[in-house]
Z-matrix of the N, CA and C atoms (Angstrom, degrees):
N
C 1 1.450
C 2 1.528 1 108.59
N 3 1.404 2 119.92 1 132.57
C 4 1.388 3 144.70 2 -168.01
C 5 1.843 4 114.31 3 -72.03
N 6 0.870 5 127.36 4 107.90
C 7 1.537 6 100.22 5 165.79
C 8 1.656 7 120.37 6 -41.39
N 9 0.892 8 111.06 7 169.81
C 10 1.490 9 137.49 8 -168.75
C 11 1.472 10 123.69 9 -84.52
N 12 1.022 11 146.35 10 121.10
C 13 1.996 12 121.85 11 -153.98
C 14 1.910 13 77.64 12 -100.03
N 15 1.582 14 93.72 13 164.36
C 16 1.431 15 94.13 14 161.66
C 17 1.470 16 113.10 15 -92.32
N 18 1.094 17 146.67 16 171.15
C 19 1.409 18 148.96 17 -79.65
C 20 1.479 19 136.34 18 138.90
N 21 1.149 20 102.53 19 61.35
C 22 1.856 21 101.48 20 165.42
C 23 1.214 22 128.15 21 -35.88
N 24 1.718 23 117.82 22 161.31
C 25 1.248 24 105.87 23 168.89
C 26 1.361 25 117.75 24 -59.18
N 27 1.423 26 112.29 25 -42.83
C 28 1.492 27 107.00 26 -156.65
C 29 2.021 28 98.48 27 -81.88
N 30 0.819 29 142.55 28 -13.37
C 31 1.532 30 125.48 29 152.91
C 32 1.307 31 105.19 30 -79.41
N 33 1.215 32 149.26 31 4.58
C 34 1.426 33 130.92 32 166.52
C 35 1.558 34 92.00 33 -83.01
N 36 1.007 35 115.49 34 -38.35
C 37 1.763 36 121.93 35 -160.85
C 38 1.951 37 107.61 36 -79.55
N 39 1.371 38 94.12 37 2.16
C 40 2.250 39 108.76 38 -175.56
C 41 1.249 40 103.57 39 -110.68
N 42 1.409 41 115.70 40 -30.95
C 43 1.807 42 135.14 41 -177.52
C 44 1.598 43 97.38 42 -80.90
N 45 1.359 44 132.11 43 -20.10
C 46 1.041 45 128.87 44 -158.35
C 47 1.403 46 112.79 45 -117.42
N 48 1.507 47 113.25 46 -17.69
C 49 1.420 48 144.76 47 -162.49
C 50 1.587 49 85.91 48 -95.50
N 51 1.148 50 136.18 49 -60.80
C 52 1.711 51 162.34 50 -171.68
C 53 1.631 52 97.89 51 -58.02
N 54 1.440 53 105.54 52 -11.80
C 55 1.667 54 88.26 53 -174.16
C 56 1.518 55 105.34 54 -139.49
N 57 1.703 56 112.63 55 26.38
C 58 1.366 57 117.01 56 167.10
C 59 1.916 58 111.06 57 105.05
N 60 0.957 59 97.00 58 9.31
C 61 1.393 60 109.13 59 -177.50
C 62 1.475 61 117.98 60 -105.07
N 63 1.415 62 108.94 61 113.51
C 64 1.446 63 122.97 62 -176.59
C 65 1.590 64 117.28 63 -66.74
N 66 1.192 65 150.35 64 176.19
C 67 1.405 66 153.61 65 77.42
C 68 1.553 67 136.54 66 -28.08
N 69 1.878 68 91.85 67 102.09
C 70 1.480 69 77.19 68 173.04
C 71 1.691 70 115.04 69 -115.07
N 72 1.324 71 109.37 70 -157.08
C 73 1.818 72 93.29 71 177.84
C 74 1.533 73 108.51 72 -56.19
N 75 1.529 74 91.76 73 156.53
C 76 1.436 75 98.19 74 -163.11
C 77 2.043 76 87.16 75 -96.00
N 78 1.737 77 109.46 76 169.16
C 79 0.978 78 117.47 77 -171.90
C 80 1.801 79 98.32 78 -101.86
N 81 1.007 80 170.91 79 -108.81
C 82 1.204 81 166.78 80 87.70
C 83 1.385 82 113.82 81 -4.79
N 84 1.489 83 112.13 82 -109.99
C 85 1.230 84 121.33 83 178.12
C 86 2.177 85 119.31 84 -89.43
N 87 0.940 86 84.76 85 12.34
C 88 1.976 87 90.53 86 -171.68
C 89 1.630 88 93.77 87 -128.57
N 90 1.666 89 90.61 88 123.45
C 91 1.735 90 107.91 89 168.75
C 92 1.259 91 109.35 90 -52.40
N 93 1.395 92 145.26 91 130.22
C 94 1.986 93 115.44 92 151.09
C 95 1.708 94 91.27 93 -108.99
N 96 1.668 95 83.56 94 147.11
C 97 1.452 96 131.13 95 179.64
C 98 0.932 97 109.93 96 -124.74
N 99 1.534 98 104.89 97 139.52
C 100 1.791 99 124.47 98 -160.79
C 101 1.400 100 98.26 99 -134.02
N 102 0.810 101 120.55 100 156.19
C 103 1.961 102 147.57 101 145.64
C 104 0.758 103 131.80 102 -158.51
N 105 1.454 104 118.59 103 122.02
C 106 1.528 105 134.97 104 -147.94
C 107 1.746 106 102.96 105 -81.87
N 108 0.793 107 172.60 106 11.81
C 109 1.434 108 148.08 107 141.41
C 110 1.323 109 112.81 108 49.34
N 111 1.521 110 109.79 109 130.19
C 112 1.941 111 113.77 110 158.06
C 113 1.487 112 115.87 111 -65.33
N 114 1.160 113 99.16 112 96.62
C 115 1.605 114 107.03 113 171.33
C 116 1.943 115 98.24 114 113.15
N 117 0.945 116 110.45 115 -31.02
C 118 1.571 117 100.73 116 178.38
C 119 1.721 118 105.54 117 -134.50
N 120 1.885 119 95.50 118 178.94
C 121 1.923 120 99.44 119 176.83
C 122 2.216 121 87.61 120 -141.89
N 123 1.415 122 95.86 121 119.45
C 124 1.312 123 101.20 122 166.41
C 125 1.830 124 101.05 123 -81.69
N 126 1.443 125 87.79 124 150.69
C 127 1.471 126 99.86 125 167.05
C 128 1.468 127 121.52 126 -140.50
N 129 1.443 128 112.63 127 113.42
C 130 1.557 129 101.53 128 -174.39
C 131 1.427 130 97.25 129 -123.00
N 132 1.813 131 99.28 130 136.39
C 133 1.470 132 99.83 131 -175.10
C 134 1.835 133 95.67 132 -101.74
N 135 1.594 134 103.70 133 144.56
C 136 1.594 135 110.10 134 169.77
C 137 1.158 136 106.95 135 -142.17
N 138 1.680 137 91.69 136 125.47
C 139 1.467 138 114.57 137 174.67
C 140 1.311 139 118.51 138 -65.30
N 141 1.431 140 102.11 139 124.57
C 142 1.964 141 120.99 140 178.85
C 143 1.812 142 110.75 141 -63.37
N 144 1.363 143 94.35 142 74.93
C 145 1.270 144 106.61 143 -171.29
C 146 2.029 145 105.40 144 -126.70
N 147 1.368 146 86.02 145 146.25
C 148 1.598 147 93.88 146 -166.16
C 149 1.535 148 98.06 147 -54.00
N 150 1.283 149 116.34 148 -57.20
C 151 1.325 150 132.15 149 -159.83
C 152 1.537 151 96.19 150 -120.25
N 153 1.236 152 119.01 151 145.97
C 154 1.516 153 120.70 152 -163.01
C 155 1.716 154 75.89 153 -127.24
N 156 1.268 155 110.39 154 162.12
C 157 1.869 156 121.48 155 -173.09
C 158 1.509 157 84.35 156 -111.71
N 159 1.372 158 104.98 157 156.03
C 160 1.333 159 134.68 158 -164.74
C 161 1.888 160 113.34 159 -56.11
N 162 2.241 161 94.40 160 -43.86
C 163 1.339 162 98.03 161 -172.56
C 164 1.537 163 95.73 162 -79.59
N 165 1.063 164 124.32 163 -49.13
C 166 1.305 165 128.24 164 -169.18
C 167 1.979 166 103.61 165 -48.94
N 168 1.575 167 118.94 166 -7.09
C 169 1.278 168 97.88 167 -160.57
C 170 1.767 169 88.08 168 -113.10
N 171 1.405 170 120.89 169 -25.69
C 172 1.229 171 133.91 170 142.12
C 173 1.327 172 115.91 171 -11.76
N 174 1.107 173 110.28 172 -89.98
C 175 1.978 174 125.45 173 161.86
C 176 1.367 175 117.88 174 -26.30
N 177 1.328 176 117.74 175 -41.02
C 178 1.426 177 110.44 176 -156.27
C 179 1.364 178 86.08 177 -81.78
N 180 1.845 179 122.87 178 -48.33
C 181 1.546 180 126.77 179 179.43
C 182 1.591 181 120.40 180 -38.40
N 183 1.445 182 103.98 181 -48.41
C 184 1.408 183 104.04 182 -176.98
C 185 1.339 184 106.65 183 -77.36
N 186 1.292 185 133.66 184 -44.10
C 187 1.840 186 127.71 185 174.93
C 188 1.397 187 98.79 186 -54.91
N 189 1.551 188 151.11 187 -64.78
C 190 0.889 189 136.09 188 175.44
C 191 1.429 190 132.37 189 -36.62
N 192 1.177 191 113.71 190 -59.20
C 193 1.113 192 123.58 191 163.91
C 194 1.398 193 109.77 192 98.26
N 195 1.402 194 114.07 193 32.77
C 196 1.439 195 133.92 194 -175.51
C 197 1.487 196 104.45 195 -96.35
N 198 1.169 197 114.26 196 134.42
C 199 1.801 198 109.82 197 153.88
C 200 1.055 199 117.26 198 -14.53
N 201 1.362 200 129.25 199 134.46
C 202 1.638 201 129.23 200 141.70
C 203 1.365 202 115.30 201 -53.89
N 204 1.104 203 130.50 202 -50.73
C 205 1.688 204 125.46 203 -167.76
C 206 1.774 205 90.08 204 -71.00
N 207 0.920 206 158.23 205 -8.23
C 208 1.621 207 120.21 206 135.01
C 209 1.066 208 147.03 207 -65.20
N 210 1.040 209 92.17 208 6.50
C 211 2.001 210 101.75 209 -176.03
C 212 2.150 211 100.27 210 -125.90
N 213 1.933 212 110.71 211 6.25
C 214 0.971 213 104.66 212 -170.11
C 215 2.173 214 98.34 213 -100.44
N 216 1.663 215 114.60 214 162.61
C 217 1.558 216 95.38 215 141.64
C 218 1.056 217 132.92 216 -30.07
N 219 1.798 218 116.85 217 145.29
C 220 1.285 219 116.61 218 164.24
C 221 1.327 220 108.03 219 -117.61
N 222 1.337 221 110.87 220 73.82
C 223 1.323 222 122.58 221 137.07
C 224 1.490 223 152.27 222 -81.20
């Protein structure tokens, strides 16, 4: 397992866009992102933050339900 790159909101929100995930109204300061699913709609909200913190970027991986090695170095 890869370390983690750091990560703005708004490239968490292009990585997320890239894999079927919409924009919907935003809540204050946190994007929410949707994708509709047969039978369900994930929603992960990400905060419009320069630098997103490690656990907080954790969270967004597991609500998504995307690979980790896209959001890791590619080394």
């Amino acid at each position: 397992m890869g370390r983690l790159r750091v990560l703005s909101g708004r490239d968490v929100c292009v990585l997320l866009a890239g894999h079927g995930f919409v924009e919907v109204p935003r809540r204050g300061s946190h994007v929410v992102m949707q994708k509709r699913t047969e039978g369900s709609t994930i929603t992960v909200p990400v905060p419009d933050h320069r630098e997103i913190r490690i656990g907080t970027l954790q969270s967004i991986i597991r609500q998504s339900m995307l690979p980790r090695a896209l959001f890791e170095h590619d080394e």
